[in-house]
MIZA-407412 format. One record per atom (N, C-alpha, C, O, CB): atom name; x, y, z. Coordinates in Angstrom, 3 decimals, always signed. Glycine has a CB too. Layout:
REM MIZA-407412
SITE nuti u v w
SITE CA X Y Z
...
//
This chain:
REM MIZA-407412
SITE nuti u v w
SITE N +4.526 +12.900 +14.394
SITE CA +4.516 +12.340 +13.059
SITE C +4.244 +10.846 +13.149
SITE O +5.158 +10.117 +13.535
SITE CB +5.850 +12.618 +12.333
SITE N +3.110 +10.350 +12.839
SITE CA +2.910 +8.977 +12.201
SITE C +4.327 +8.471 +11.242
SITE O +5.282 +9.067 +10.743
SITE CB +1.450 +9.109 +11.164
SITE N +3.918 +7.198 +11.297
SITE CA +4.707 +5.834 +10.933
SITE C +3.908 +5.767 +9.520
SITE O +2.966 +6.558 +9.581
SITE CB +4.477 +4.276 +12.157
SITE N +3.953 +5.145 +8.356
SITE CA +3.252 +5.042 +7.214
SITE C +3.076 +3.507 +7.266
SITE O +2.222 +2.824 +6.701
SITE CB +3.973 +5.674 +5.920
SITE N +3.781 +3.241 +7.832
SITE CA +3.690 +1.556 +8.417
SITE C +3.047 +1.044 +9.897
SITE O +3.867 +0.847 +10.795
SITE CB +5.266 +1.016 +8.552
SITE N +1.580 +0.816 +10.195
SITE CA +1.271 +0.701 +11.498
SITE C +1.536 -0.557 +11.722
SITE O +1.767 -1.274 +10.748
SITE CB +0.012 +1.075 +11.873
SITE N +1.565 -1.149 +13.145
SITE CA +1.581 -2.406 +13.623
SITE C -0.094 -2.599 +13.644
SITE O -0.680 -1.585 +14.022
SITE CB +2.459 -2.550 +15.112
SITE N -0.778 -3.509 +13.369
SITE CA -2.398 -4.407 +13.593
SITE C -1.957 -5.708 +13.786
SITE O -1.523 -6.385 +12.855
SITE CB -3.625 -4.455 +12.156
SITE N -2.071 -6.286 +15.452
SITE CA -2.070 -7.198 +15.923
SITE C -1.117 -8.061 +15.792
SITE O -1.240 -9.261 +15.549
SITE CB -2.890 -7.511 +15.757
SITE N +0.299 -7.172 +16.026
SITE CA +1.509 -7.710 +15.852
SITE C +2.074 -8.146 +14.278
SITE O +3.014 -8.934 +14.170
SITE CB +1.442 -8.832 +16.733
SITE N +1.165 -7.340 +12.659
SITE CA +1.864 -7.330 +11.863
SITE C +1.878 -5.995 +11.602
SITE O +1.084 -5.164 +12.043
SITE CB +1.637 -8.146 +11.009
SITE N +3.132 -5.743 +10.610
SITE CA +3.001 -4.307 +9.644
SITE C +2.102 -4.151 +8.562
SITE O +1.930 -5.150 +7.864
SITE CB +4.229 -3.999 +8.941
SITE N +1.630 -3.352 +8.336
SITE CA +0.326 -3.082 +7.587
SITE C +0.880 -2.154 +6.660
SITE O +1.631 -1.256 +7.042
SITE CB -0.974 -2.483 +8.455
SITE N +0.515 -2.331 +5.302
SITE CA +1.106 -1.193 +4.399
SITE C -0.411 +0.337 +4.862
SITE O -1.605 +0.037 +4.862
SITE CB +1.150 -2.012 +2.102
SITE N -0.040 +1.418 +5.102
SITE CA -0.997 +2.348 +4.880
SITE C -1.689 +2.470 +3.681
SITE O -1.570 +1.683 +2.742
SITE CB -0.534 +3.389 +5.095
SITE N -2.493 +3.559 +3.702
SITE CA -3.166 +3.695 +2.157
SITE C -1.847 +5.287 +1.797
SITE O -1.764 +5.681 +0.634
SITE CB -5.667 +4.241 +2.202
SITE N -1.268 +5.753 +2.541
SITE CA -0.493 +6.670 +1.543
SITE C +0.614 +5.792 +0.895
SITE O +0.913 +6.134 -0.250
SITE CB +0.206 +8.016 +2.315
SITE N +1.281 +4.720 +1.413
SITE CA +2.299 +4.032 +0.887
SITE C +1.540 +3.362 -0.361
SITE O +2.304 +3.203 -1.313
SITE CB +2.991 +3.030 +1.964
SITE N +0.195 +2.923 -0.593
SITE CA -0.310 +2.077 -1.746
SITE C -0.656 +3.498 -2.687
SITE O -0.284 +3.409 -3.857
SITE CB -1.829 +0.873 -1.304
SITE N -1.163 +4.473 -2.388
SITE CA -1.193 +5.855 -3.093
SITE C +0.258 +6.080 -3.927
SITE O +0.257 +6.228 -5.149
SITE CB -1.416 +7.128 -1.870
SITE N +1.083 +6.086 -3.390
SITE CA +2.571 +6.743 -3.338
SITE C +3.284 +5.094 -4.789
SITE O +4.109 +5.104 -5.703
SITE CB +3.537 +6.728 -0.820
SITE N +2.750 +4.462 -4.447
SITE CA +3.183 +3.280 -5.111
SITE C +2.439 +2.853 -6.618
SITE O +2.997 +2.157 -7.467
SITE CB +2.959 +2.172 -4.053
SITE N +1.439 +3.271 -6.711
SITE CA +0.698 +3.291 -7.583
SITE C +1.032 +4.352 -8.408
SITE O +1.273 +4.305 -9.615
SITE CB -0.432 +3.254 -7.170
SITE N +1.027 +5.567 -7.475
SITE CA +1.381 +7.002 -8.851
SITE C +3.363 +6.519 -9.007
SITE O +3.793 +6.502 -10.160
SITE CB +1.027 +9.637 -7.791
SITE N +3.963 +6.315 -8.323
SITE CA +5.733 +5.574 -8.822
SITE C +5.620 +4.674 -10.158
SITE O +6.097 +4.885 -11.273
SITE CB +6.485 +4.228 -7.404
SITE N +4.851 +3.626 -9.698
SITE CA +4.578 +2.955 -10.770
SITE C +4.036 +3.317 -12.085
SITE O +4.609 +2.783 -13.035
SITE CB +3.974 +2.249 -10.398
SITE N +2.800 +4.317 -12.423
SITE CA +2.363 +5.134 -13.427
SITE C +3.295 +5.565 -14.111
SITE O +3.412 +5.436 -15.330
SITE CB +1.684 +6.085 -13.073
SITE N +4.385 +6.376 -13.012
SITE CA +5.320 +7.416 -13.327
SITE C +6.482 +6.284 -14.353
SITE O +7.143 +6.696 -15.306
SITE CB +6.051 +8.272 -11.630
SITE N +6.482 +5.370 -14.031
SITE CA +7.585 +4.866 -14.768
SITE C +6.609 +3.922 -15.677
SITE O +7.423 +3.217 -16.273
SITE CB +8.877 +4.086 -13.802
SITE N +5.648 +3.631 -15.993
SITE CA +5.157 +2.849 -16.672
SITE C +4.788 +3.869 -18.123
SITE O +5.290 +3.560 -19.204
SITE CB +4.013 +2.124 -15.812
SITE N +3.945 +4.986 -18.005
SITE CA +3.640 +5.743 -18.878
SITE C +4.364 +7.159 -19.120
SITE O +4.074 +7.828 -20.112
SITE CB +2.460 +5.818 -18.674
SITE N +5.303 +7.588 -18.195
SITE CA +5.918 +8.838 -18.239
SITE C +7.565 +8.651 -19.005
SITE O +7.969 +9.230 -20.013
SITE CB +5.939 +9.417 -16.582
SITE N +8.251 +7.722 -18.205
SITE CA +9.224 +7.304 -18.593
SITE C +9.447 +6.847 -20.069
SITE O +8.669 +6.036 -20.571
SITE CB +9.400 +6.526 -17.811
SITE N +10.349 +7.283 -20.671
SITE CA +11.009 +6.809 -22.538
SITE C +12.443 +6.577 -22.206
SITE O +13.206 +7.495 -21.904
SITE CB +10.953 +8.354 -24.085
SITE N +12.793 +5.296 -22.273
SITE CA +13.868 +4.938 -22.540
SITE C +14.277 +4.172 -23.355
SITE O +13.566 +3.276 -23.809
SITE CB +14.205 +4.701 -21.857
SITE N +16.086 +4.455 -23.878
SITE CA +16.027 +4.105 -24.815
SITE C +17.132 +2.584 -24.788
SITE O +17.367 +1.915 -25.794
SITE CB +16.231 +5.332 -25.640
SITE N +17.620 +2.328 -23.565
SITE CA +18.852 +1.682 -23.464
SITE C +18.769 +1.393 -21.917
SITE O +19.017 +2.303 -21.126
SITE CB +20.163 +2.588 -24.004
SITE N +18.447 +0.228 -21.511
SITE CA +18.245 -0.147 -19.721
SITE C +18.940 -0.850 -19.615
SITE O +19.341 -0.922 -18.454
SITE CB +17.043 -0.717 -18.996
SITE N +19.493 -1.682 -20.437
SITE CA +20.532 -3.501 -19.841
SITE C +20.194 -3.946 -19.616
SITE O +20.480 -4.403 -18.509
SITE CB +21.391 -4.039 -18.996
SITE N +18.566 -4.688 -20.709
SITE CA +17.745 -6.036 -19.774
SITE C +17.481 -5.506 -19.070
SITE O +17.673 -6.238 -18.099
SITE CB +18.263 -7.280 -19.163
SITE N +16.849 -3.981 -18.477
SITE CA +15.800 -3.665 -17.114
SITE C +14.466 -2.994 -18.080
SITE O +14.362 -1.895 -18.624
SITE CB +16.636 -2.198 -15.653
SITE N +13.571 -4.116 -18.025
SITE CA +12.561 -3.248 -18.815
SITE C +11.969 -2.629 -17.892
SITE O +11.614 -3.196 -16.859
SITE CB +11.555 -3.905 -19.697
SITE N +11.704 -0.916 -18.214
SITE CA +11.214 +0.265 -16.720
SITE C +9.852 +0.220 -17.371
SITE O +9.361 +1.346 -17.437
SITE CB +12.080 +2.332 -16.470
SITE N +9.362 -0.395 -17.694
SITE CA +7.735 -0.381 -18.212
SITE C +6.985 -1.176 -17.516
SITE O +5.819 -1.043 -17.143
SITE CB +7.450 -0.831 -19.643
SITE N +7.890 -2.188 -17.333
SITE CA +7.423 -4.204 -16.483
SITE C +7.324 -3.384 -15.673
SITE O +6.224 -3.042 -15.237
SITE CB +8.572 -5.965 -16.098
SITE N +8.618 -2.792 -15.214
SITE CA +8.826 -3.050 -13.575
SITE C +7.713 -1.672 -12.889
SITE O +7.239 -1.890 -11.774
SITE CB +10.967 -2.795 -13.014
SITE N +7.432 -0.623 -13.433
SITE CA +6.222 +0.299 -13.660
SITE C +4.786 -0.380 -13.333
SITE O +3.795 -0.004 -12.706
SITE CB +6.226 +0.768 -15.216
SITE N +5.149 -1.604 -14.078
SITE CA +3.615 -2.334 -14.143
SITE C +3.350 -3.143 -12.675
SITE O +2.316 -3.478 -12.097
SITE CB +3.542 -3.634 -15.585
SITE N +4.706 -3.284 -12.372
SITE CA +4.446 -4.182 -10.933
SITE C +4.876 -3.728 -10.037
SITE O +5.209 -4.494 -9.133
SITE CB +4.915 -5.435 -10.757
SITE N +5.038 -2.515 -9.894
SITE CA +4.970 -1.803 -8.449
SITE C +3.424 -0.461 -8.610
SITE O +3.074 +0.429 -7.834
SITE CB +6.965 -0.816 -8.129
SITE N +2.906 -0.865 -9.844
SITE CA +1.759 -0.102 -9.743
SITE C +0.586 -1.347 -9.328
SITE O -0.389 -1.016 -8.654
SITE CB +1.484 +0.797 -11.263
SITE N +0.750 -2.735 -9.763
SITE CA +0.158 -4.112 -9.239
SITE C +0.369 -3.759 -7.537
SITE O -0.500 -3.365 -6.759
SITE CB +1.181 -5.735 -9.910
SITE N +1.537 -3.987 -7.307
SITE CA +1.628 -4.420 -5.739
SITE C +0.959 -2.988 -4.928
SITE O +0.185 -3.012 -3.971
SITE CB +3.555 -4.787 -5.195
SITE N +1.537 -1.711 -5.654
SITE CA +0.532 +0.113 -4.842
SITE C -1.115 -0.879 -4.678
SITE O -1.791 -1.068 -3.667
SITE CB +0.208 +2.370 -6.801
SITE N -1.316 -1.301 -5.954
SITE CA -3.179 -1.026 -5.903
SITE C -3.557 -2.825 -5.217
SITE O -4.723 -3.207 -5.122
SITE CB -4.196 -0.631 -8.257
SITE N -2.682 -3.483 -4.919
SITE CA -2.777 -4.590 -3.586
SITE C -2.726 -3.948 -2.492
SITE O -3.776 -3.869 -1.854
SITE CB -1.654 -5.667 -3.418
SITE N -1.535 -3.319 -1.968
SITE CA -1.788 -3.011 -0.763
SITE C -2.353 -1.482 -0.548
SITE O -2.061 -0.884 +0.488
SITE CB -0.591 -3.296 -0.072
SITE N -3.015 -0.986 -1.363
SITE CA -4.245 -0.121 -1.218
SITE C -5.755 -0.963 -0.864
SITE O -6.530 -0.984 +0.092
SITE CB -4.378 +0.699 -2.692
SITE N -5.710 -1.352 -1.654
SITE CA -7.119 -2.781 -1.119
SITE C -7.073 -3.369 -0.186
SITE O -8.160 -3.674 +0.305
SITE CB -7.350 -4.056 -1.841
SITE N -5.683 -3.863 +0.592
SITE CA -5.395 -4.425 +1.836
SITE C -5.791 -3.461 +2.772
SITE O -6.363 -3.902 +3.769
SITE CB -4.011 -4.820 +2.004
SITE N -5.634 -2.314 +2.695
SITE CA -5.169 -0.875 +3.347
SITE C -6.707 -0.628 +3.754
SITE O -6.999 -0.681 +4.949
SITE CB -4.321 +0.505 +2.141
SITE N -7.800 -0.332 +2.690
SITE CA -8.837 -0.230 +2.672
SITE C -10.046 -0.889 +3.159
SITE O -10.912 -0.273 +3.780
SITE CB -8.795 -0.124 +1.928
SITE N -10.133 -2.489 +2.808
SITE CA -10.890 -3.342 +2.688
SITE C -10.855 -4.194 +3.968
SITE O -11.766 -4.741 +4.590
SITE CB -10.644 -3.927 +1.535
SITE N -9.560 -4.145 +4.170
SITE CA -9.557 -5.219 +5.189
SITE C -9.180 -4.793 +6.767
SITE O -9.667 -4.945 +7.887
SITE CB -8.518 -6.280 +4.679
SITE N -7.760 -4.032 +6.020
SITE CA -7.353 -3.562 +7.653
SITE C -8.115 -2.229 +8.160
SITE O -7.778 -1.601 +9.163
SITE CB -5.579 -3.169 +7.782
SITE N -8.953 -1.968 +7.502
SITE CA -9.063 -0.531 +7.420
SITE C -10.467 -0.809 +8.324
SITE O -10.533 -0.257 +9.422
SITE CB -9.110 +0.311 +5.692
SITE N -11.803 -1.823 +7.786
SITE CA -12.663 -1.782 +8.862
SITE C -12.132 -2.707 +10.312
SITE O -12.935 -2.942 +11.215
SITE CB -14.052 -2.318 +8.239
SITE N -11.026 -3.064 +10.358
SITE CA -10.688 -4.175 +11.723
SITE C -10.445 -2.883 +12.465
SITE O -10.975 -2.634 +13.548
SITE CB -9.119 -5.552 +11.685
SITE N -9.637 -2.092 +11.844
SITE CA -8.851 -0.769 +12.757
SITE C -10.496 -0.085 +13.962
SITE O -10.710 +0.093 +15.161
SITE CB -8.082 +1.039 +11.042
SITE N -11.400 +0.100 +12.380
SITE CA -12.519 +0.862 +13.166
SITE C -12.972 +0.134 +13.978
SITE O -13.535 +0.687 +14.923
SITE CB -13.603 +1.367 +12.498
SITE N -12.924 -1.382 +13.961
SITE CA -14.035 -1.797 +14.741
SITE C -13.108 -2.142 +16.077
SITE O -13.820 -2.299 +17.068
SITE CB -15.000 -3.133 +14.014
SITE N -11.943 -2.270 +16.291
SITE CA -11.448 -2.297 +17.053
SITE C -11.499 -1.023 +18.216
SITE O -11.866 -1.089 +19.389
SITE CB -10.554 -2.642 +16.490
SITE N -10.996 +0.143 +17.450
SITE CA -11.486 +1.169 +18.084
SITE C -12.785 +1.763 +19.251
SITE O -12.934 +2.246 +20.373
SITE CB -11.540 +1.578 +17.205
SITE N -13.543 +1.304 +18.011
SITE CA -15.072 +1.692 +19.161
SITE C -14.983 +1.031 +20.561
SITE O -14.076 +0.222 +20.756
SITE CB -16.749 +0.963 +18.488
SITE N -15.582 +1.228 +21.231
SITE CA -16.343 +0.327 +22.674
SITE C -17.050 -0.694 +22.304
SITE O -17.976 -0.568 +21.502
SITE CB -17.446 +1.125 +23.613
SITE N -16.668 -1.981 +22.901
SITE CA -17.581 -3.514 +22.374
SITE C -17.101 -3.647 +21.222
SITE O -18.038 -3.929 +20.475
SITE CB -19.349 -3.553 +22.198
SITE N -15.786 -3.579 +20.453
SITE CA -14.675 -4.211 +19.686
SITE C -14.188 -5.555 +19.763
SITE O -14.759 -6.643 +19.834
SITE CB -13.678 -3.576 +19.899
SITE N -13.081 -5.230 +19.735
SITE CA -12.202 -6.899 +19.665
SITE C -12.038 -6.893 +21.231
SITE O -12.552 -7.825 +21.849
SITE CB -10.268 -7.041 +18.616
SITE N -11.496 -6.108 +21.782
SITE CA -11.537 -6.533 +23.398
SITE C -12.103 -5.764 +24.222
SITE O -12.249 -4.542 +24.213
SITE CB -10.328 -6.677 +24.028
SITE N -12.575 -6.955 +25.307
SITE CA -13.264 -5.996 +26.529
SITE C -13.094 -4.880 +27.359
SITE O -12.328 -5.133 +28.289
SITE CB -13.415 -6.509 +27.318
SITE N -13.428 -4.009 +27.358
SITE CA -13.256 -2.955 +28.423
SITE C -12.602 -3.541 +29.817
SITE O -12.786 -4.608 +30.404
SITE CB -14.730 -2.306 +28.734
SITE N -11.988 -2.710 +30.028
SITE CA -10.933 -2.921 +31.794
SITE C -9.629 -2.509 +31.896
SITE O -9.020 -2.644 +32.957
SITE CB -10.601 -4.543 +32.328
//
């Protein structure tokens, strides 16, 4: 079983299932959720910004770490053969 959190070059990297998983949480409480009484916790905001931060570190996930991973991988990458 994989980690959903890899290490790339000594940081943690959010995966793309954790920005998946964070984005539909966030939906789920942004548009699914009706409440009627929170105590000053508006579940709509907070819906809105853990569906912000899912679709950041989906783009991180994708865009950035995602071609370093491949190119690291291949032969004639980031480091030399030996």
């Amino acid at each position: 079983m994989t980690s959903p959190v890899q290490p790339v070059d000594g940081r943690r990297v959010t995966s793309t299932a954790v920005g998946i998983t964070l984005v539909v949480t966030g939906a789920i409480l942004r548009f699914a959720v009706a409440t009627t009484s929170t105590h000053g916790l508006n579940v709509h905001v907070v819906g809105l910004i853990v569906m912000l931060a899912g679709a950041v570190g989906l783009a991180l996930s994708l865009f950035v770490w995602g071609p370093l991973s491949r190119r690291r991988d291949r032969p004639g990458g980031y480091s030399a053969p030996g």
